[in-house]
C-alpha positions, 0 to 999 in steps of 0.5 A: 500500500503506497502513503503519502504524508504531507507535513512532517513535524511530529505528527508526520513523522511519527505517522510516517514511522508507524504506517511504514512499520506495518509495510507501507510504502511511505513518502513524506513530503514537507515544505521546510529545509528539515524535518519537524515542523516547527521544531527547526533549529536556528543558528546565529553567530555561534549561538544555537536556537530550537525554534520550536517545542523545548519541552518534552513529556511522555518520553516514552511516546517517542520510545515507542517509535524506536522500538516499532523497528526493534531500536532503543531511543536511548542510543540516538539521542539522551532526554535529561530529566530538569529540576527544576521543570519550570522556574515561576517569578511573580511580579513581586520579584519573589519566585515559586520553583515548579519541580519533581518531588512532591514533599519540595512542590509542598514546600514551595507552596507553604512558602506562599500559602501553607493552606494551599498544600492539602489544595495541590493534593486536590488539585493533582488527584483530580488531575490524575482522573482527568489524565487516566480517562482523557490520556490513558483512555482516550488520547490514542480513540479515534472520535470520528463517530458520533456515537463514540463521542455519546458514551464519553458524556457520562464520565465527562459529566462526573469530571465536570468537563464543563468547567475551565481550567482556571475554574478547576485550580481556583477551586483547590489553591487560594493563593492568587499567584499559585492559581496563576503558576498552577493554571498556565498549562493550557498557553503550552497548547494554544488555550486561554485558561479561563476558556479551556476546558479542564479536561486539558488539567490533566497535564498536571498529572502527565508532568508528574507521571514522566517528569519534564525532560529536555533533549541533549543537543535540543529538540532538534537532536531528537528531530535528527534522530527520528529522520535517520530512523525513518531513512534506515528503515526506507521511508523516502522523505523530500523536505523544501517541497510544499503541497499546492493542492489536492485532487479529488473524485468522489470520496477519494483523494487522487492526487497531491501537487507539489510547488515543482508541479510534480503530481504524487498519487497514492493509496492513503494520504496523510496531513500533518498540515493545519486542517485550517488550511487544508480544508480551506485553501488545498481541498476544493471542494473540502467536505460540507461538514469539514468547511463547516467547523473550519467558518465556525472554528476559533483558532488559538492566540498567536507567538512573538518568539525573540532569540538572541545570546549574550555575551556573558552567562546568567547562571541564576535562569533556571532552564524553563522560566516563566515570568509574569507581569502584573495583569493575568486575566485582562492580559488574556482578554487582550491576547484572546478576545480583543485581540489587541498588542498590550503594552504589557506581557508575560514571558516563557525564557528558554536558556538551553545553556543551563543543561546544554553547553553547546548552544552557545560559545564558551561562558556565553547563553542561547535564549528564547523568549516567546510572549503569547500575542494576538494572531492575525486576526488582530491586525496588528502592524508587526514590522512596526512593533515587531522591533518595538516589542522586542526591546521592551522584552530585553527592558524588562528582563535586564530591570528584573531578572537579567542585569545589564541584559541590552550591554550583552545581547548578540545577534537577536532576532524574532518571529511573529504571527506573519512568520508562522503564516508563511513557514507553516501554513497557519491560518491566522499566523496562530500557534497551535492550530485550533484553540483548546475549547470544549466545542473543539475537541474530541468529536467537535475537533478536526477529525483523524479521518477526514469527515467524507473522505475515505482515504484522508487521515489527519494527525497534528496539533489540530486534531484529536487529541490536540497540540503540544508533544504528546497530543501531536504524536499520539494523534499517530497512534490513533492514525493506527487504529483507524488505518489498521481498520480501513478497508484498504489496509486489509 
């Protein structure tokens, strides 16, 4: 059976790797210079950059992609375990370590609230609920029918589904900058957490269960890893080549042409490409029901990413540190409803030196900083206040956390929206694809199987499960399912 896949970040990959295991003949074909989406790797004066995801959960997701082919992940590349994960500082300048082991975590919250300790407890058991029915359970079930979707209302009824995340922490811990660290999960997904459904809680548990881990070498290396898995075991990859349309009769898909006009037929085809623009702009006509959730679908906020290095090390910025400014809730309405640039901002610093030397040259740092932002549906002018907003960003830190930071910075640069648009075909220029709601997920999300079309699967941050790590290589394990079920794969 020959398989196309169209898109090769994670998702892709991942697809490409498992359908190759069953005896597919696959080609994977994808628009950037190399494999991962939009975990590319950037290099500037010496100093290295992952571009996009720097955590890693549920390594063993990843393990499970070596082992298909009889591989230990192990001996291609090394996941290092942080501590701590995340490094919190409140805009009192007082700061709450996010780390393994759960006598520190109560510790760290006795310092703020002592009462807060029997809430965390609360907190990570109703997680673990969510986690053993939402990821265990269902995170790899195919939700295209109805009918499946149905018998999951009981028990989502009994988990309060209906509640955001936010509502689910506030309920447990008091204290307001504890609620703010302990409800940020769902911006690593594209979600408000005021909006998101709580069912995306359950990352609490998921971050407990494996830890958080960091590739040696950067995502990138694991992105390395995975091509030269796919390349030993003959799966044809062509990377610098876009899809500009898709052919279709009937319920099937014909055909893909590519950006040099070559056609490419296949039996089954695989998008790892947002279902925004697949079902906009590739497929015409896309299936009634597909255009239907694409006019009504809300996509989530948009990415301001500044890399730069420094020409001296900060030896006190933890690996991971999220640093939050004044306003929470009204910056959120900014960013997600009203879609305007705040003056204002909260940060997620990625310093990759702290366990990764080789990003950068001897007594030197490599840094990212992302700052969620409006997607282009706010219309914002970002050649105007893409420079604006990156020297307020380096303001900022040097007045807080990094002293003497605008002396010591070399080589910065930034991506906005428009480059999320124009790299990765993400409509509105947004993040994570479609935002985390309720109302988007499980059956109400882009479905696996593509809604009238027999040999049209859908994996990526899009579809169900949904985005981050986890989410975008489990939707290959669903891909699994359905394919092992397709008559075609018979």
């Amino acid at each position: 059976m020959k398989t196309l896949v169209m898109g090769g970040g994670f998702g892709g990959i991942a697809a490409a790797l498992r359908l190759r295991a069953r005896g597919h003949q696959v080609t994977l074909v994808d628009r950037c210079p190399r494999l991962g989406g939009r975990a590319q790797v950037f290099e500037r004066d010496g100093y290295w950059h992952d571009a996009g995801p720097t955590v890693i959960t549920a390594p063993f997701l990843f393990a499970e992609l070596f082992a298909l082919f009889g591989e230990e992940l192990a001996d291609h590349v090394t996941l290092k375990p942080l501590d701590p994960w995340y490094r919190f500082r409140f805009p009192d300048e007082s700061q709450f370590d996010y780390a393994p082991g759960l006598e520190r975590m109560e510790a760290e919250i006795a310092r703020f609230n002592p009462d807060d300790v029997a809430g965390y407890h609360g907190l990570l058991a109703e997680s673990k609920a969510l986690f053993d029915i939402g990821f265990r359970e269902l995170g790899d079930q195919p939700f295209h029918r109805a009918g499946f979707m149905l018998r999951q209302i009981p028990r989502l009824l009994r988990l309060r589904f209906d509640r955001s995340v936010w509502d689910m922490v506030a309920n447990h811990i008091q204290h307001p900058y504890l609620r703010r660290a302990l409800s940020l999960q769902p911006l690593l997904v594209g979600g408000n957490p005021f909006d998101t459904t709580c069912i995306y809680g359950l990352i609490h548990y998921l971050e407990r269960e494996w830890g958080v881990h960091f590739a040696m070498g950067g995502t990138g290396a694991l992105v390395d890893a995975l091509a030269g898995l796919l390349e030993r075991h003959g799966v044809e990859v062509q990377s610098g080549r876009s899809i500009t349309a898709l052919t279709r009769s009937g319920r099937r898909i014909t055909g893909a042409t590519l950006d040099n006009g070559r056609e490419i037929t296949a039996d089954a085809y695989v998008s790892n490409m947002d279902p925004m623009h697949l079902y906009g702009e590739l497929l015409d006509p896309a299936p009634l029901v597909s255009r239907t959730k694409r006019r009504l679908a809300r996509t989530s906020m948009g990415l301001f990413v500044l890399y730069f290095g420094t020409d001296r090390a900060y030896p006190d910025i933890a690996h991971h540190t999220i640093w939050l400014g004044e306003r929470y809730k009204e910056l959120l309405r900014d960013i997600f409803d009203r879609k305007v640039l705040s003056e204002d901002f909260s940060l997620y610093l990625h310093r990759p030196t702290a366990t990764d030397p080789s990003f950068a040259p001897d007594g030197h740092d490599s840094f990212y900083v992302l700052a969620p932002v409006p997607n282009l549906e706010g219309n914002i002018d970002w050649a105007t206040e893409g420079p604006r907003l990156q020297q307020r960003i380096i303001e900022a830190l040097e007045a807080s956390i990094m002293p003497g930071l605008s002396a010591h910075v070399r080589a910065p640069f930034f991506m906005t929206p428009e480059h999320f648009r124009e790299n990765y075909q993400s409509v509105h220029g947004s993040g994570f694809s479609v935002a985390p709601l309720f109302r988007q997920s499980a059956w109400f999300r882009f479905h696996n199987r593509a809604e009238g079309l027999d040999n049209l699967y859908l994996v990526g941050a899009g579809t169900h499960p949904g985005a981050g790590l986890p989410g975008v290589v489990s939707s290959a394990r669903v891909l699994d399912r359905l394919v092992a079920g397709a008559p075609e794969a018979a």
